[in-house]
mmCIF file of the C-alpha atoms, coordinates in Angstrom:
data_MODEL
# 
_entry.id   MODEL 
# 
loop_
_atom_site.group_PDB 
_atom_site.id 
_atom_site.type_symbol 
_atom_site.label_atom_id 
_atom_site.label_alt_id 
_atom_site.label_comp_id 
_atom_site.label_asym_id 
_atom_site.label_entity_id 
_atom_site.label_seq_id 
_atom_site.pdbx_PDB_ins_code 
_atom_site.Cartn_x 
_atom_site.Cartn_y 
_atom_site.Cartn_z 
_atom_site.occupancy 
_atom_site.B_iso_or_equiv 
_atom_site.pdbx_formal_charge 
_atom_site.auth_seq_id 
_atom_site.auth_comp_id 
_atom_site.auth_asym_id 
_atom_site.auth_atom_id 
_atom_site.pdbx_PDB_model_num 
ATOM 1  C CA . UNK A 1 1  ? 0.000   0.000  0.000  1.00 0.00 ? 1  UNK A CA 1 
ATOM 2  C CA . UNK A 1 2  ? 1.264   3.439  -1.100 1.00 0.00 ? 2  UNK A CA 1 
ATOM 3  C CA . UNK A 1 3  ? 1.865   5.757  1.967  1.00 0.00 ? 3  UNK A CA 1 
ATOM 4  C CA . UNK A 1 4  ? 1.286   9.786  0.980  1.00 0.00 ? 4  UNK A CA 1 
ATOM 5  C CA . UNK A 1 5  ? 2.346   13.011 3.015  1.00 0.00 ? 5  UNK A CA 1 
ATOM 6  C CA . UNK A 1 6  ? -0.105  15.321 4.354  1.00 0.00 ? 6  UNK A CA 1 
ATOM 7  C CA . UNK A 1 7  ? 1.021   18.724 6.935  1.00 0.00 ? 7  UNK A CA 1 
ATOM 8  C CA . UNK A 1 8  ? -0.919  20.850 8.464  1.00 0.00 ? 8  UNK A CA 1 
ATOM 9  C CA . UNK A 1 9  ? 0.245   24.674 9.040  1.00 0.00 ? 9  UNK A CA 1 
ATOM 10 C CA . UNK A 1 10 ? -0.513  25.639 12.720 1.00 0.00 ? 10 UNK A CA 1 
ATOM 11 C CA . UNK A 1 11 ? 1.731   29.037 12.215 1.00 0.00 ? 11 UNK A CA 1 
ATOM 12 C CA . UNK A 1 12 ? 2.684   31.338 9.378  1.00 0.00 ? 12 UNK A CA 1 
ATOM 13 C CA . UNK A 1 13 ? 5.968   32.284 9.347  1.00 0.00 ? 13 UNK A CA 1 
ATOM 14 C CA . UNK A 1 14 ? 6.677   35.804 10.236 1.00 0.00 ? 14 UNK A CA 1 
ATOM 15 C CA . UNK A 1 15 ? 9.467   38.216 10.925 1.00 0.00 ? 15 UNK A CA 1 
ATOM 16 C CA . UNK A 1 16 ? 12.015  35.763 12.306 1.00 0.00 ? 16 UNK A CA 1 
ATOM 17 C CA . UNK A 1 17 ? 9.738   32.738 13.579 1.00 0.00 ? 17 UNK A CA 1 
ATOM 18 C CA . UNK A 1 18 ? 10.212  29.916 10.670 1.00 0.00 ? 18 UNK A CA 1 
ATOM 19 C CA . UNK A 1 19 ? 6.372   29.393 11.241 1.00 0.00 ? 19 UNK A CA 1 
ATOM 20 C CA . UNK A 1 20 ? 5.316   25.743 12.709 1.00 0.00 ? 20 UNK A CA 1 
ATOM 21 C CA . UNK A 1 21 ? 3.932   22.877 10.999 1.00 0.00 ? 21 UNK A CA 1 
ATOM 22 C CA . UNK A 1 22 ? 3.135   19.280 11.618 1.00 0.00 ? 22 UNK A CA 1 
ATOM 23 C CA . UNK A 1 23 ? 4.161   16.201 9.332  1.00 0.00 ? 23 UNK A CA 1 
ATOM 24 C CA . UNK A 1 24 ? 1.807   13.345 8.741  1.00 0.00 ? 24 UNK A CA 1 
ATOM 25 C CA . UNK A 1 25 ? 1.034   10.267 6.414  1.00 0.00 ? 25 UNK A CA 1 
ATOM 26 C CA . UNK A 1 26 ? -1.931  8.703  4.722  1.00 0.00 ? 26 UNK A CA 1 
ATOM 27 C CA . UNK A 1 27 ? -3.167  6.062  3.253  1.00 0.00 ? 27 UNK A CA 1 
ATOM 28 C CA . UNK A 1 28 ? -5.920  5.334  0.603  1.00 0.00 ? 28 UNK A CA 1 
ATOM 29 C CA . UNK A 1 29 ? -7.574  1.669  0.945  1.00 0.00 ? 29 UNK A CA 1 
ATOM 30 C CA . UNK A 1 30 ? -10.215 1.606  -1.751 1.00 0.00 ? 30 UNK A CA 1 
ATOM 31 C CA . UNK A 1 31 ? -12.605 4.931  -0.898 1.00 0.00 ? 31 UNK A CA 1 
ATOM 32 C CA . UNK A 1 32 ? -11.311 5.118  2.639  1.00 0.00 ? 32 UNK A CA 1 
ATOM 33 C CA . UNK A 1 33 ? -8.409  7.447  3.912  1.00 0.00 ? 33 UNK A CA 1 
ATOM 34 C CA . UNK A 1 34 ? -6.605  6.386  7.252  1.00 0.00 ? 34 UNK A CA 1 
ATOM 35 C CA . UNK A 1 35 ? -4.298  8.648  8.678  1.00 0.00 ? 35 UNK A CA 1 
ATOM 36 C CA . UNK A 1 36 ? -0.949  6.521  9.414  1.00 0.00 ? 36 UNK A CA 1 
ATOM 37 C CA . UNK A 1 37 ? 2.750   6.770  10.368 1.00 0.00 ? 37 UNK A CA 1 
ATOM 38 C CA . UNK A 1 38 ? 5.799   6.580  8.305  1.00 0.00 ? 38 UNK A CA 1 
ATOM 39 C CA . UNK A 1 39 ? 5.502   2.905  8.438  1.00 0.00 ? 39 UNK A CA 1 
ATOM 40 C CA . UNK A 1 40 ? 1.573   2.404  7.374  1.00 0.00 ? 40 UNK A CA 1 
ATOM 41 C CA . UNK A 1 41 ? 0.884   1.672  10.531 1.00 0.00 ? 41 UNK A CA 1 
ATOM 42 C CA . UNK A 1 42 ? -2.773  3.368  12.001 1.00 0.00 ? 42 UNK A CA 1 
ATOM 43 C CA . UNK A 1 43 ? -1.778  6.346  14.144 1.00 0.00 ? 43 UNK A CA 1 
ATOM 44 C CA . UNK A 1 44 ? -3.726  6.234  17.286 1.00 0.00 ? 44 UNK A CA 1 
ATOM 45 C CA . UNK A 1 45 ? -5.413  8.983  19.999 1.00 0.00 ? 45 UNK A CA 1 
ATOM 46 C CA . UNK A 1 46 ? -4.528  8.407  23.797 1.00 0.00 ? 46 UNK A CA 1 
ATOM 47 C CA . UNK A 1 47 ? -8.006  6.769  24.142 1.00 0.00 ? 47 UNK A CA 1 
ATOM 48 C CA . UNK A 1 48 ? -6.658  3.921  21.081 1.00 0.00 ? 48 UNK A CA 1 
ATOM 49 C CA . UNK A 1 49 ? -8.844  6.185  18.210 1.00 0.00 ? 49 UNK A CA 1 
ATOM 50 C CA . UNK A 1 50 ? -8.108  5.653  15.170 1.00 0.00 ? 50 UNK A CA 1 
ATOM 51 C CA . UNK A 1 51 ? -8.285  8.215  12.434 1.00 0.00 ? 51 UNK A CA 1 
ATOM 52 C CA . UNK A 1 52 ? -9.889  7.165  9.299  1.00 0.00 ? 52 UNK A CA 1 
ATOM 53 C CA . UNK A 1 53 ? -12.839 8.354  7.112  1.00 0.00 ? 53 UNK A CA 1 
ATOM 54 C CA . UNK A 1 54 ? -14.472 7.121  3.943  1.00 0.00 ? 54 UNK A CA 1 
ATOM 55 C CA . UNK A 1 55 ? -14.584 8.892  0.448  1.00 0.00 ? 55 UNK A CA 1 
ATOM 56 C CA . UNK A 1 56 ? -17.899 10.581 -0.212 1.00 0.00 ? 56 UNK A CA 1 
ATOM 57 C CA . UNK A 1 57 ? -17.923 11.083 -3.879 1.00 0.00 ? 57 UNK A CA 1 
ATOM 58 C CA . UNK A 1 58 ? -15.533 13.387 -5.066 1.00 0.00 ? 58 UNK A CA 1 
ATOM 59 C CA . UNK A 1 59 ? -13.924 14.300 -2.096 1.00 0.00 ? 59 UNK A CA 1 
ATOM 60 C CA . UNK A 1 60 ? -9.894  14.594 -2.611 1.00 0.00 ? 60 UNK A CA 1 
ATOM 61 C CA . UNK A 1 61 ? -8.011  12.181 -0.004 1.00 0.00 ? 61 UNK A CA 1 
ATOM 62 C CA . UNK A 1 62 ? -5.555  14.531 0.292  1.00 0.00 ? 62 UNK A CA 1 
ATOM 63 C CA . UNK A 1 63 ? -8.307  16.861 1.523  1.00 0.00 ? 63 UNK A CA 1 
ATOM 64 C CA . UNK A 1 64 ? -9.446  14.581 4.029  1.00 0.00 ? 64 UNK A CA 1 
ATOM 65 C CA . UNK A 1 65 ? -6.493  13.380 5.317  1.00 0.00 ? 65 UNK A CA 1 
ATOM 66 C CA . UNK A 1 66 ? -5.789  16.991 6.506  1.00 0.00 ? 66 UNK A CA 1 
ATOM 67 C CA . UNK A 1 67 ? -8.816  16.880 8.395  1.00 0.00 ? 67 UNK A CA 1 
ATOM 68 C CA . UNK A 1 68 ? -7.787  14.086 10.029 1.00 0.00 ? 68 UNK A CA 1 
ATOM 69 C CA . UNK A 1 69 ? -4.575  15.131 11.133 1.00 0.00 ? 69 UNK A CA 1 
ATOM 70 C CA . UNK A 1 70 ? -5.456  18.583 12.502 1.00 0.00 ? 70 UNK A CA 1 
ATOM 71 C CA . UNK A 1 71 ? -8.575  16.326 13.944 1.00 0.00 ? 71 UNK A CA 1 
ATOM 72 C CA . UNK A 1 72 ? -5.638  14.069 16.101 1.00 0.00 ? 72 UNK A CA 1 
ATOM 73 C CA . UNK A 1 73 ? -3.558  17.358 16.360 1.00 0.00 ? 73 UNK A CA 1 
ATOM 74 C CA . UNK A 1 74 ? -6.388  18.823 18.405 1.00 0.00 ? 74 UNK A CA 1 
ATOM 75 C CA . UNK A 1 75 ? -6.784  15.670 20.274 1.00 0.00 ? 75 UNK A CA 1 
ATOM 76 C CA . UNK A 1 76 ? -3.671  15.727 22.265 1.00 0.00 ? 76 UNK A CA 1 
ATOM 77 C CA . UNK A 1 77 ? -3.431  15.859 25.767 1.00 0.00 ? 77 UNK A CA 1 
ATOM 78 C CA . UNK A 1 78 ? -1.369  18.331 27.316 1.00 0.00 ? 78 UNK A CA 1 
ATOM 79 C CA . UNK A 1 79 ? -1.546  20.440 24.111 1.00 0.00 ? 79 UNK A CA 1 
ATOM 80 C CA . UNK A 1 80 ? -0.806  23.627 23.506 1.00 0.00 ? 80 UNK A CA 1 
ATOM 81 C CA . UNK A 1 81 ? -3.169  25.935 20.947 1.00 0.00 ? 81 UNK A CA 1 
ATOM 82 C CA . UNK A 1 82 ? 0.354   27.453 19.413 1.00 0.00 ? 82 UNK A CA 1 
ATOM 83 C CA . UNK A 1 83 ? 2.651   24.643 19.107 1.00 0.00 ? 83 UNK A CA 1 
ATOM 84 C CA . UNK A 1 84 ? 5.164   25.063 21.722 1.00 0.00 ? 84 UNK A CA 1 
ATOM 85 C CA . UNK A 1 85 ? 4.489   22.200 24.505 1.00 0.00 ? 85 UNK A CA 1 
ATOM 86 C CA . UNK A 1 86 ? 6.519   23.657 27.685 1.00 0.00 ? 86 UNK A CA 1 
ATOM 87 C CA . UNK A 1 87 ? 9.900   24.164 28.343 1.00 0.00 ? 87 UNK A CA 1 
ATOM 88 C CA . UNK A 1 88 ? 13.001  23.516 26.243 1.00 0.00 ? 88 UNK A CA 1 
ATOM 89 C CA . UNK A 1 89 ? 14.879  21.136 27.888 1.00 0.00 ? 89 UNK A CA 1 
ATOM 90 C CA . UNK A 1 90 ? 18.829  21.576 27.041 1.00 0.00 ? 90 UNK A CA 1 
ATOM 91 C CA . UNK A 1 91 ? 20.761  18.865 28.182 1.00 0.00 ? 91 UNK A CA 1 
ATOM 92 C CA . UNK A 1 92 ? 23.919  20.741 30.708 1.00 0.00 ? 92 UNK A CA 1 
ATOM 93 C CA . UNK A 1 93 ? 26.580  22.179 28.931 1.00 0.00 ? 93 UNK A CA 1 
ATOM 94 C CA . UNK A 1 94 ? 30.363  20.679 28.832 1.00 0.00 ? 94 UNK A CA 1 
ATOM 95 C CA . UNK A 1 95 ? 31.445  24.235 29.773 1.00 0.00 ? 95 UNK A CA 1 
ATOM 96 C CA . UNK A 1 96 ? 29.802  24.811 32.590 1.00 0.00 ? 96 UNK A CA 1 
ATOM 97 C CA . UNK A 1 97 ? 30.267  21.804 34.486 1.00 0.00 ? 97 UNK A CA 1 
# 
């Protein structure tokens, strides 16, 4: 089965922020789109969802597999609304040991 790429933007870049988007994969079984990892494998919610819809007739996949992804974007615990998820964490450096 072939494996596609879908992203979602969840910032614009601006001034000197890159912007902020999020990678994904799909794949198309007949009419129905499941949203997957690099590997084809089902990506699953914290709750074990799956996220997969069927075609309606002349829907793009591509289409609806960016639903889906911004759908199990939302769906993350502990998420944050702009991208950043809490504190950098640097490991110590050499120089100031």
């Amino acid at each position: 089965m072939k494996i596609f790429p879908v992203c979602i933007q969840l910032k614009e870049a601006s001034g000197d922020h890159p912007g902020h988007v999020v990678p994904g994969f799909y794949t198309l079984d007949g009419d129905t789109v499941t949203l997957v990892d690099e590997f084809g494998d089902p990506v699953t919610d914290a709750d074990g969802k799956t996220y997969r819809r069927k075609l309606a007739e002349n829907q793009n996949p591509g289409t609806i597999a960016y639903i889906l992804l911004q759908s199990w974007w939302d769906a993350r615990p502990n998420k944050s609304r702009n991208g950043f998820d809490g504190p950098i964490q640097y490991p110590p450096s050499p120089r100031w040991r």
